[in-house]
C-alpha positions as a LaTeX table, in Angstrom:
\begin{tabular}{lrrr}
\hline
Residue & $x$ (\AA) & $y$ (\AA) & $z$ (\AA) \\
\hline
Unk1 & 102.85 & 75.07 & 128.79 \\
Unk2 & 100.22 & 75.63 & 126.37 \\
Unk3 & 101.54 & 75.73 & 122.83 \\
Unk4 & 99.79 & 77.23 & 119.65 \\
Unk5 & 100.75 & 76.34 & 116.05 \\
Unk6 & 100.07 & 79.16 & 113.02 \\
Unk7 & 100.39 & 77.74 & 109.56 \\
Unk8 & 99.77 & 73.67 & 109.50 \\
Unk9 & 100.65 & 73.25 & 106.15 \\
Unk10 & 103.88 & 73.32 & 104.36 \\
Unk11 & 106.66 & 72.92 & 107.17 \\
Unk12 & 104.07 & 73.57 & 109.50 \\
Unk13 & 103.35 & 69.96 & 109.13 \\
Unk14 & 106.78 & 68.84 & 110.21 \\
Unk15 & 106.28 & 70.55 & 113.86 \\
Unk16 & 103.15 & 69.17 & 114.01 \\
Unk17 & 104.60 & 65.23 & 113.16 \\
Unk18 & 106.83 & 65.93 & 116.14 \\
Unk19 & 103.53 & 65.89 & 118.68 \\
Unk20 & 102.58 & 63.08 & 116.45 \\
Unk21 & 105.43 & 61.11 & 116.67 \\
Unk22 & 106.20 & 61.54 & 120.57 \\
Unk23 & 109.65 & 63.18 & 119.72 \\
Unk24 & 108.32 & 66.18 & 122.58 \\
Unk25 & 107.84 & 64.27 & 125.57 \\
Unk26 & 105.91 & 66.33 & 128.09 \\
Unk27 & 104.38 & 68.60 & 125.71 \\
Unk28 & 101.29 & 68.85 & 123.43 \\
Unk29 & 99.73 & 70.60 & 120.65 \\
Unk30 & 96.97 & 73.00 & 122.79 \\
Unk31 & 96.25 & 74.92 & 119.56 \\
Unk32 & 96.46 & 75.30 & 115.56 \\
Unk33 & 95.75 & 78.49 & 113.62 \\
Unk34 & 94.91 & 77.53 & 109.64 \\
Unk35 & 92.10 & 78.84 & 107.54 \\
Unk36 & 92.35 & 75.77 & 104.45 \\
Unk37 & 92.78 & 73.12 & 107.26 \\
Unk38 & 90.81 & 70.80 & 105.30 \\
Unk39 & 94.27 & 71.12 & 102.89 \\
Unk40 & 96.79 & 70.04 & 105.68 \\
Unk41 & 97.75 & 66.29 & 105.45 \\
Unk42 & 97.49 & 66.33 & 109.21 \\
Unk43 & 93.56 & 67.49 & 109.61 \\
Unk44 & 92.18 & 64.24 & 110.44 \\
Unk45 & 94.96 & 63.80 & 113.19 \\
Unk46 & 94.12 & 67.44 & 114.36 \\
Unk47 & 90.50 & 66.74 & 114.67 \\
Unk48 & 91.07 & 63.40 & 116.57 \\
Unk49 & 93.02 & 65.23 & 118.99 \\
Unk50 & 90.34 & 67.28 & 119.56 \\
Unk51 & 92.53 & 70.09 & 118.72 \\
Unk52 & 90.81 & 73.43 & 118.64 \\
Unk53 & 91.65 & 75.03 & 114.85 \\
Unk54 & 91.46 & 79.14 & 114.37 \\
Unk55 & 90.82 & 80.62 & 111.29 \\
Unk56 & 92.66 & 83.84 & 112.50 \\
Unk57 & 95.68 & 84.56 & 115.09 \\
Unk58 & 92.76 & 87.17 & 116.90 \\
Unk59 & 90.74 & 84.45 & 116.77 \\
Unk60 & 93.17 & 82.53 & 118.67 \\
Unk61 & 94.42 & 84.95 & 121.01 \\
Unk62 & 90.22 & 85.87 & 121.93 \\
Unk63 & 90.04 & 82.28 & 123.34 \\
Unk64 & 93.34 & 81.54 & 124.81 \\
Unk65 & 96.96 & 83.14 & 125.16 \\
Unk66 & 99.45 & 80.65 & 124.21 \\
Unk67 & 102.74 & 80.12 & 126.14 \\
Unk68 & 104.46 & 79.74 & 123.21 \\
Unk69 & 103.58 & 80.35 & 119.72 \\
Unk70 & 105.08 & 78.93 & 116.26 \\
Unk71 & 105.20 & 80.45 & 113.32 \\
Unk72 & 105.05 & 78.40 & 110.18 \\
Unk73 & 103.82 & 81.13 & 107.81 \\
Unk74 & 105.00 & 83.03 & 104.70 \\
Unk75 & 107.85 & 84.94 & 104.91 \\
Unk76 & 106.06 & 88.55 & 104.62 \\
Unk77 & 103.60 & 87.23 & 107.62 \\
Unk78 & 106.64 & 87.07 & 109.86 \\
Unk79 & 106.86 & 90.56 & 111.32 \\
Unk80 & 103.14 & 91.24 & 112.26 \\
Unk81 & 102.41 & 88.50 & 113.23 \\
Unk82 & 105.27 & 87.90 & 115.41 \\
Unk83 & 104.40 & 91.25 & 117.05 \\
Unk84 & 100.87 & 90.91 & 117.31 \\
Unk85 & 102.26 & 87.31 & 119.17 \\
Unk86 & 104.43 & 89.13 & 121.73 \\
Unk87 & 102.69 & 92.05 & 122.41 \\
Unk88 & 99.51 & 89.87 & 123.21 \\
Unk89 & 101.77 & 88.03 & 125.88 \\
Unk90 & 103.34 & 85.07 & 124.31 \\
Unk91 & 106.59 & 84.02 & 123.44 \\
Unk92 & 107.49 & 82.90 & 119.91 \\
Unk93 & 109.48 & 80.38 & 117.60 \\
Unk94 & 109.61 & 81.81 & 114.00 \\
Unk95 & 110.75 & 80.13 & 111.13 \\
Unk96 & 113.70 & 80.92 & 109.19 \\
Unk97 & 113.76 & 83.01 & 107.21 \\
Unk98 & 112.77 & 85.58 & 110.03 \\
Unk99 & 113.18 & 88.59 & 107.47 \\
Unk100 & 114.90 & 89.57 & 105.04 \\
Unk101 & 115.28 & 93.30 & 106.39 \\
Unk102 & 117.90 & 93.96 & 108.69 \\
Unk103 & 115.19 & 96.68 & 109.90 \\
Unk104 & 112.32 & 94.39 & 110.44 \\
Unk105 & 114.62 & 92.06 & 112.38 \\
Unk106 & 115.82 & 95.30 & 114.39 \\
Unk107 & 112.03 & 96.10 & 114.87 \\
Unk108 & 111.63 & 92.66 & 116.01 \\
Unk109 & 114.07 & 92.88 & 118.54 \\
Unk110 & 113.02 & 95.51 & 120.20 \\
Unk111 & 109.71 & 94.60 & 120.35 \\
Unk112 & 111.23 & 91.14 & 122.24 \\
Unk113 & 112.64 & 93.63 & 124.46 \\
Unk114 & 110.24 & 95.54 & 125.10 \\
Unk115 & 107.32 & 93.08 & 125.99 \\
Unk116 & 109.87 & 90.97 & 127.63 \\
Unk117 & 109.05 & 87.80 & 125.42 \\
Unk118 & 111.31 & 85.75 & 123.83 \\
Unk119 & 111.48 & 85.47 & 120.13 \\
Unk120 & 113.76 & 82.45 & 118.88 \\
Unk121 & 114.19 & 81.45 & 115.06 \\
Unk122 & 114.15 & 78.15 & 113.93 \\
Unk123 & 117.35 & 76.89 & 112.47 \\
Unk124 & 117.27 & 73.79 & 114.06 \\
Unk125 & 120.97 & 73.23 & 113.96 \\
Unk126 & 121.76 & 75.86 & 116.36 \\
Unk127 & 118.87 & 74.14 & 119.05 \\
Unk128 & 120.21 & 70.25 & 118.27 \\
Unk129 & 122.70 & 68.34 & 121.05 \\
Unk130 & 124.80 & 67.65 & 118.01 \\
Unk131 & 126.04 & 71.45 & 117.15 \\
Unk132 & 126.07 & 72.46 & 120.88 \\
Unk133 & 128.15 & 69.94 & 121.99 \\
Unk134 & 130.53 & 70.82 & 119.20 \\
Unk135 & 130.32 & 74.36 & 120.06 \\
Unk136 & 130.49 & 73.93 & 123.84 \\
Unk137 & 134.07 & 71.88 & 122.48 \\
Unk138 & 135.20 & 74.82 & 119.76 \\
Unk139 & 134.64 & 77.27 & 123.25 \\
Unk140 & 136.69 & 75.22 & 125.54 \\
Unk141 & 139.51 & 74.84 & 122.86 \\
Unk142 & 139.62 & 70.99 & 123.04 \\
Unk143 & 139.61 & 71.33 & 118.99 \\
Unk144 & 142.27 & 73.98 & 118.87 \\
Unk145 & 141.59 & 76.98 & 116.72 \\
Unk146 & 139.33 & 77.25 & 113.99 \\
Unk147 & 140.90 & 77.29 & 110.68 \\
Unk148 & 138.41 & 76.21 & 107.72 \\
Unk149 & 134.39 & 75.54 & 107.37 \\
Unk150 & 133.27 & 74.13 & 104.23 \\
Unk151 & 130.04 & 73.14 & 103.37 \\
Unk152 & 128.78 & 71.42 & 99.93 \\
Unk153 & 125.10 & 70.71 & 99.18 \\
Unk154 & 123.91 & 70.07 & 95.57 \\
Unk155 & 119.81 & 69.52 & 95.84 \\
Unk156 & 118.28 & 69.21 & 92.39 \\
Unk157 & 114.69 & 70.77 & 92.38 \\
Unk158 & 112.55 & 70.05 & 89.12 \\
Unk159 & 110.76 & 73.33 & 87.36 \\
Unk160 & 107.63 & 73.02 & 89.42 \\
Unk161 & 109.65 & 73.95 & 92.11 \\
Unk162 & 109.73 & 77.46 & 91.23 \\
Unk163 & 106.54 & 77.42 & 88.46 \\
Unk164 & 104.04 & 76.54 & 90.95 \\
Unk165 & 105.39 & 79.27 & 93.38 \\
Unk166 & 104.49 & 82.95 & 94.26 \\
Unk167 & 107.67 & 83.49 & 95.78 \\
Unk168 & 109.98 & 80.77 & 95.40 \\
Unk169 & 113.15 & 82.69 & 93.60 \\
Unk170 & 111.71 & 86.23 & 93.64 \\
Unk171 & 112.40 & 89.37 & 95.20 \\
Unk172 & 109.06 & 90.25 & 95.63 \\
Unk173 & 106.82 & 87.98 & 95.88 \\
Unk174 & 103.04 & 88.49 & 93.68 \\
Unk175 & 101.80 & 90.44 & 96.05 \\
Unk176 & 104.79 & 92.94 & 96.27 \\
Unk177 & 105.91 & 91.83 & 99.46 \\
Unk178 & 109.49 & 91.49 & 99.76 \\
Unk179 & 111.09 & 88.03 & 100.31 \\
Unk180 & 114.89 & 87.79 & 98.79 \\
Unk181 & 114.41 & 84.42 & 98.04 \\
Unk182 & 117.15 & 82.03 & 97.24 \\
Unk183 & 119.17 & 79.02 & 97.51 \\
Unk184 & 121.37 & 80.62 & 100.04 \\
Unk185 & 118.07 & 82.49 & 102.44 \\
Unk186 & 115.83 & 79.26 & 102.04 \\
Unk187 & 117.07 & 75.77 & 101.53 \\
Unk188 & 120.97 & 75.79 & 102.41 \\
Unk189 & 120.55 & 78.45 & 104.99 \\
Unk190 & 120.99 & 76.15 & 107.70 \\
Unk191 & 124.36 & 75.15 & 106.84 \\
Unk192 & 125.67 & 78.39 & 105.82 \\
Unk193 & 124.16 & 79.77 & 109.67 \\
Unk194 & 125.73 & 77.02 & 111.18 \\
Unk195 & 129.27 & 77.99 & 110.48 \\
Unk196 & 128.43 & 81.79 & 112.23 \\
Unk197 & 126.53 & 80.16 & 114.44 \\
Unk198 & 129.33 & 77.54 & 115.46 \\
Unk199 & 132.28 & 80.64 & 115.40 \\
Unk200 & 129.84 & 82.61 & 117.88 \\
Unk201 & 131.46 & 84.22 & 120.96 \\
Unk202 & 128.71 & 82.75 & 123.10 \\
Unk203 & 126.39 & 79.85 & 123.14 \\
Unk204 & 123.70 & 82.04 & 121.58 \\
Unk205 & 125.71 & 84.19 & 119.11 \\
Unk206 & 126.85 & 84.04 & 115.41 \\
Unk207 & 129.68 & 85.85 & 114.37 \\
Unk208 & 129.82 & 88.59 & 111.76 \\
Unk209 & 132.22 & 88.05 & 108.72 \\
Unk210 & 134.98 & 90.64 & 108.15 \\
Unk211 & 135.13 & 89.48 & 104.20 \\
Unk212 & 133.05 & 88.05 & 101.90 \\
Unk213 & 133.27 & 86.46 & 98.38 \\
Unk214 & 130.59 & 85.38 & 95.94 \\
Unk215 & 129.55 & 84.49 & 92.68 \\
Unk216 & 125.73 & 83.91 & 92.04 \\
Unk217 & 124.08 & 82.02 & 88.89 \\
Unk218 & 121.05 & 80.50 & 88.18 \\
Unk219 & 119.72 & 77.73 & 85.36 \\
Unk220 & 116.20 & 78.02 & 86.34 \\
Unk221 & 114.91 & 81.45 & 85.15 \\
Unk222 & 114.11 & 83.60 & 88.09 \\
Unk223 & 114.85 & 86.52 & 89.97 \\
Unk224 & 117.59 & 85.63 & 92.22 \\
Unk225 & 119.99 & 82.62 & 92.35 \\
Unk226 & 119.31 & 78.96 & 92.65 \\
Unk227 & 123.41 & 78.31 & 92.89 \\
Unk228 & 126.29 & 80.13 & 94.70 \\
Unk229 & 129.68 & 79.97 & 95.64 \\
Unk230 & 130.49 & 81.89 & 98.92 \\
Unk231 & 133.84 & 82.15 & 100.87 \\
Unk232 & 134.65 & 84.95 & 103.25 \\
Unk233 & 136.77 & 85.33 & 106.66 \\
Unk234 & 135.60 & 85.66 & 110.08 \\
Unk235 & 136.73 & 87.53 & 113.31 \\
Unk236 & 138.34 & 84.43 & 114.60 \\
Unk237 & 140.97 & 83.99 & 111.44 \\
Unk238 & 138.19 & 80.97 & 110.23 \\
Unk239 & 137.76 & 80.93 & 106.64 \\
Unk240 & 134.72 & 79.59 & 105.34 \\
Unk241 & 133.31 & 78.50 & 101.75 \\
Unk242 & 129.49 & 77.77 & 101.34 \\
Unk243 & 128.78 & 76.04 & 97.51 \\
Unk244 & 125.25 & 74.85 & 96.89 \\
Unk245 & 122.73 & 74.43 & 94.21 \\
Unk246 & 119.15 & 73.19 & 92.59 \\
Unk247 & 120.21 & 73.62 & 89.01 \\
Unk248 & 123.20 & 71.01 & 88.90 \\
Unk249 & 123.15 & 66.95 & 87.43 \\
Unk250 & 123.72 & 65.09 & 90.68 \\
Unk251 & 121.88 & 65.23 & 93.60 \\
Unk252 & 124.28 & 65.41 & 96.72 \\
Unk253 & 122.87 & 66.09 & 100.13 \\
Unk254 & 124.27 & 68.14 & 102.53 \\
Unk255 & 128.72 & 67.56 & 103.67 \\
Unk256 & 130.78 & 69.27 & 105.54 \\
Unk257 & 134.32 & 69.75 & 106.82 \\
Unk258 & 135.77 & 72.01 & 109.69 \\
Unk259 & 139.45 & 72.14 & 110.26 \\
Unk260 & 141.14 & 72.93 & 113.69 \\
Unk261 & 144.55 & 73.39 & 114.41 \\
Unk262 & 143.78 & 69.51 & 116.39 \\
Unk263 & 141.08 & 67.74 & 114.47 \\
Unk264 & 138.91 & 68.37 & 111.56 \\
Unk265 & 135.23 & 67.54 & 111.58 \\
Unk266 & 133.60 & 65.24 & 109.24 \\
Unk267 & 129.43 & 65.03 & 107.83 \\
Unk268 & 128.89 & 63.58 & 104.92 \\
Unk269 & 125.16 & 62.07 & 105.34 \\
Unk270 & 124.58 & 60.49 & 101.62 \\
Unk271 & 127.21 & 58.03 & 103.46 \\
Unk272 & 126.92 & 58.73 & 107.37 \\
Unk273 & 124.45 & 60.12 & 109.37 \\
Unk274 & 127.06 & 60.94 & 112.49 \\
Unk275 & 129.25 & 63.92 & 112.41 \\
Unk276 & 132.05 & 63.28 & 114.17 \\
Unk277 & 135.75 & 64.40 & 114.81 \\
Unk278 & 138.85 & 63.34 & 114.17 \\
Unk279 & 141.99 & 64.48 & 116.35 \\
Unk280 & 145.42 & 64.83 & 115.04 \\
Unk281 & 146.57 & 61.93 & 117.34 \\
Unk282 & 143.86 & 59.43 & 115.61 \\
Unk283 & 141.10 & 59.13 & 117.99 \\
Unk284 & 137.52 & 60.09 & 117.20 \\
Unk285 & 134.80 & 61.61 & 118.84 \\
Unk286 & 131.22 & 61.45 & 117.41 \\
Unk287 & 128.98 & 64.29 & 118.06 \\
Unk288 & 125.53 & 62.95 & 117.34 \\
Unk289 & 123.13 & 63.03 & 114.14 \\
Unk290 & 122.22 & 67.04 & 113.47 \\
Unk291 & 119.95 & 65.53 & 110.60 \\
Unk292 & 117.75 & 62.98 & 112.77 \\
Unk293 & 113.96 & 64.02 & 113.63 \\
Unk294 & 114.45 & 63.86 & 117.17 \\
Unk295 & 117.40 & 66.76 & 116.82 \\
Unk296 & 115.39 & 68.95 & 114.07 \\
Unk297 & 112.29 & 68.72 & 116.87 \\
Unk298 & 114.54 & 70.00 & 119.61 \\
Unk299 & 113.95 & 73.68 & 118.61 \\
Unk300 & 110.97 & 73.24 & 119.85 \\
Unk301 & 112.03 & 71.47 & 123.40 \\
Unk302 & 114.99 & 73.50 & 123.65 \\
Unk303 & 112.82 & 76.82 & 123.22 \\
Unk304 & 110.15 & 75.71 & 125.99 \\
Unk305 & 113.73 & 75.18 & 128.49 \\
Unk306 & 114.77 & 79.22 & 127.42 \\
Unk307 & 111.11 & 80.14 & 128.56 \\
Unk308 & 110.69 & 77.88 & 131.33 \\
Unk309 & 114.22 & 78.86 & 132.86 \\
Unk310 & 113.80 & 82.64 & 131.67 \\
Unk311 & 117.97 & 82.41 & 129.56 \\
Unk312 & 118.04 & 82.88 & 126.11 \\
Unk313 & 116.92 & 81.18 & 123.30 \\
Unk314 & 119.61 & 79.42 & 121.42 \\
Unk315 & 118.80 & 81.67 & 117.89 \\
Unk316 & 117.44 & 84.38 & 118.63 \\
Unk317 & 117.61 & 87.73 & 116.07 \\
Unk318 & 121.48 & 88.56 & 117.12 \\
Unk319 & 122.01 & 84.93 & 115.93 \\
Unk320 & 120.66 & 85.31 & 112.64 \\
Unk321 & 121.85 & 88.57 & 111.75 \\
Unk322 & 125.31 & 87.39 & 110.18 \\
Unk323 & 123.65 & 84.86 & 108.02 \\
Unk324 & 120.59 & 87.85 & 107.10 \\
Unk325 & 123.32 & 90.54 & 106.68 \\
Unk326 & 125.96 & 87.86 & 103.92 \\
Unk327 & 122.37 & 87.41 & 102.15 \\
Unk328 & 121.23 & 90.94 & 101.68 \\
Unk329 & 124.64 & 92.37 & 100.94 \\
Unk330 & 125.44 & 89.67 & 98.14 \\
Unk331 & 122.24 & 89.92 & 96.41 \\
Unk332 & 122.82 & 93.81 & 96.30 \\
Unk333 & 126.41 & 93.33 & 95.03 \\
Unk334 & 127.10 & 90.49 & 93.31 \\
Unk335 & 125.90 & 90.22 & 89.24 \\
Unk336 & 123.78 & 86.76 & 88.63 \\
Unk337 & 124.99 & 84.55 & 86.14 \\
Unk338 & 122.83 & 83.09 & 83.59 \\
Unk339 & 123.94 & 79.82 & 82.36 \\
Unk340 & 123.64 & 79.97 & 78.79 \\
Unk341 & 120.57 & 77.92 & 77.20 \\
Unk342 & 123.26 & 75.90 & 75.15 \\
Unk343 & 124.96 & 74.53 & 78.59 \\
Unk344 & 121.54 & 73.41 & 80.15 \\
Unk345 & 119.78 & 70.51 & 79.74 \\
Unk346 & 116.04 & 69.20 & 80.22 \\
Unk347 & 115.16 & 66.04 & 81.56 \\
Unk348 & 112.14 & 63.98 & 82.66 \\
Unk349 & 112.96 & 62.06 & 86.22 \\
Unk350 & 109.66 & 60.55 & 88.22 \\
Unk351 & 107.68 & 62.39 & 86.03 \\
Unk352 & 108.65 & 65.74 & 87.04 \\
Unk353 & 111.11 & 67.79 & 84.37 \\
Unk354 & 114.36 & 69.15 & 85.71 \\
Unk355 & 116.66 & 71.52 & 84.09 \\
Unk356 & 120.47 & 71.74 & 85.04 \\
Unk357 & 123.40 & 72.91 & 83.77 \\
Unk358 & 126.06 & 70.57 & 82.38 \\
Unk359 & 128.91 & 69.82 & 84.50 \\
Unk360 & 127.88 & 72.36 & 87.14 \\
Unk361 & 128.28 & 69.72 & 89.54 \\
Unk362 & 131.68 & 68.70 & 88.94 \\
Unk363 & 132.37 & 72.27 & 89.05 \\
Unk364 & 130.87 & 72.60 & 92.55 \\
Unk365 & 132.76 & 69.41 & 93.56 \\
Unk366 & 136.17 & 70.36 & 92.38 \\
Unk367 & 136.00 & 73.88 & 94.14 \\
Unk368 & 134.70 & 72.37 & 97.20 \\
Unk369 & 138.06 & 70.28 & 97.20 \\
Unk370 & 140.40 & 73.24 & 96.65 \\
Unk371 & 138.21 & 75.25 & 98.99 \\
Unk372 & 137.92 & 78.43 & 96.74 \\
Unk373 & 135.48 & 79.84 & 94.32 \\
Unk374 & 135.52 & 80.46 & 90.92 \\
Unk375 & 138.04 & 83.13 & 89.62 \\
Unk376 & 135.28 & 85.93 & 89.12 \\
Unk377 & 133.60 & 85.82 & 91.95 \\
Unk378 & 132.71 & 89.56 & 93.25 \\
Unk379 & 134.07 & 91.10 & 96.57 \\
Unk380 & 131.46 & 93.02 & 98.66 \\
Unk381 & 131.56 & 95.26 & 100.55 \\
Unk382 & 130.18 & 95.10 & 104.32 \\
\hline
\end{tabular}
């Protein structure tokens, strides 16, 4: 299995400390495409593997066709290059976001189709033992029927976050590529996927919501949102309620609850990093941890299995599209709040400022407990 890697900085670097670390037994690094590799913390690694580096994916592709390649490359990059990939005979794991059209993903599709190569996207959740086990048990009714998914993630970001970005925040980024980015299509999109991913008719399938809710704001000053409150229905009769933000006082990372008519499903990892069940009758089951480095590396492992045993990949573009399509359709619909200038406040932590608004995050905590959203959030229309 000869593997290729494109883009070996940013999160490129995390694939690459899975070969590092041993966390993908059986397989190695056979290739890395990066024209500033002298800027990637892993260069001196890469060069004492002997690693060949590519300044271009021609480049690559001139020398050797990868098995699979993996995309860890800017958003607009995406869509040629994960054509150029497949049509030049390999298969491909792309980073989330894939797009933020609902063409380009289309396009993408087909193009899968067409060249018969398989194109899986990297939210790791829906490739980790933890969420398929859980989903293999939401399938086979041990949990009873979905009722609730909540999710609650509060991840303070300072202002260089977004200052020293050409796209964090922006619809376009400064080349005029479009990007849609936000808290809800870049940091939290795990979590909000993972509830489609987890209501899915099939293993590999997300499903579609039949209502959505939102309201939008921002305390940093950019294009789009860095804070939302989402609830919606699904096909199944599961609500769900997504709340998240970079602009509140408290860091929180990432809980969750999922109610069944028999148990209710618990992650709260700033306490515990198992999720686990509870049933109605007291016992527990625990599922695994969905944030540990050997799970986050098994989109990798899991996407060599779809390719080596010809099924499909766990996330492919049908899997995404739910999560693509509540992203789109609130940023078209749904106003952004400013929070007024007189309800933020600046503050210096490690040396790095942050701005937030004051009691946001009690806000975000009290509606995650009653499981709503604020009074004026916007219906939209899908």
């Amino acid at each position: 299995m000869i593997i290729a890697l494109v883009g070996a900085g940013g999160y490129g670097g995390a694939y690459i400390h899975f070969f590092q670390e041993g966390l993908l037994p059986g397989l190695t690094l056979d290739a890395v495409v990066e024209p500033y590799i002298e800027k990637a913390p892993a260069a001196e690694w890469i060069r004492a593997q002997q690693i060949p580096v590519f300044q271009t994916l021609e480049e690559l592709y001139d020398v050797m066709t990868p098995d699979l390649t993996i995309l860890s490359t800017p958003i607009p990059l995406h869509v040629p290059q994960a054509v150029f990939c497949m049509e030049h005979g390999s298969h491909v794991l792309c980073e989330k976001p894939l797009t933020p059209s609902f063409d380009d993903a289309m396009l993408l599709k087909l193009v899968s189709e067409r060249t018969g190569k398989k194109l899986g996207v990297g939210f790791q959740w829906s490739f980790s033992d933890t969420m398929l086990s859980l989903k293999k048990d939401i399938a086979s009714g041990v949990l009873g029927r979905p009722l609730f998914f909540k999710t609650h993630i509060s991840w303070v970001r300072p202002e260089s976050y977004y200052a020293d970005s050409n796209w964090k925040g922006r619809i376009r980024n400064a080349a005029g590529d479009l990007v849609c980015d936000s808290i809800l299509t870049n940091a939290t999109a795990h979590y909000l996927h993972n509830i489609f991913f987890l209501n899915g008719a099939s293993m590999e399938s997300a499903s579609m919501p039949t209502e959505l809710r939102g309201f939008l704001g921002r305390v940093y000053p950019i294009e789009t949102f860095d804070t939302c409150f989402v609830e919606g229905l699904l096909p199944n009769g599961c609500r769900f309620l997504h709340i998240a933000s970079h602009g509140a006082e408290i860091n929180s990372e990432p809980k969750l609850e999922y109610t069944f008519e028999n148990a209710t499903v618990y992650f709260d990892s700033n306490t515990d990093p198992t999720l686990y069940a509870v049933f109605k009758d007291g016992h527990r089951k625990e599922y695994g941890q969905p944030l540990s480095e050997r799970e986050v590396s098994q989109k990798v492992s899991r996407m060599v299995e779809a390719i080596t045993n010809d099924t499909l990949p766990c996330c492919g573009v049908d899997t995404i599209l739910p999560h693509l399509t509540t992203c789109a359709k609130l940023l078209e619909q749904v106003p952004i709040h400013t929070y007024p200038v007189e309800d933020q406040c600046l503050q210096l932590r490690g040396g790095s400022w942050f701005t937030y608004a004051r009691g946001l995050y009690e806000q975000m905590d009290q509606y995650y407990q009653d499981g709503t959203v604020p009074e004026n959030a916007v219906t939209v229309q899908l």
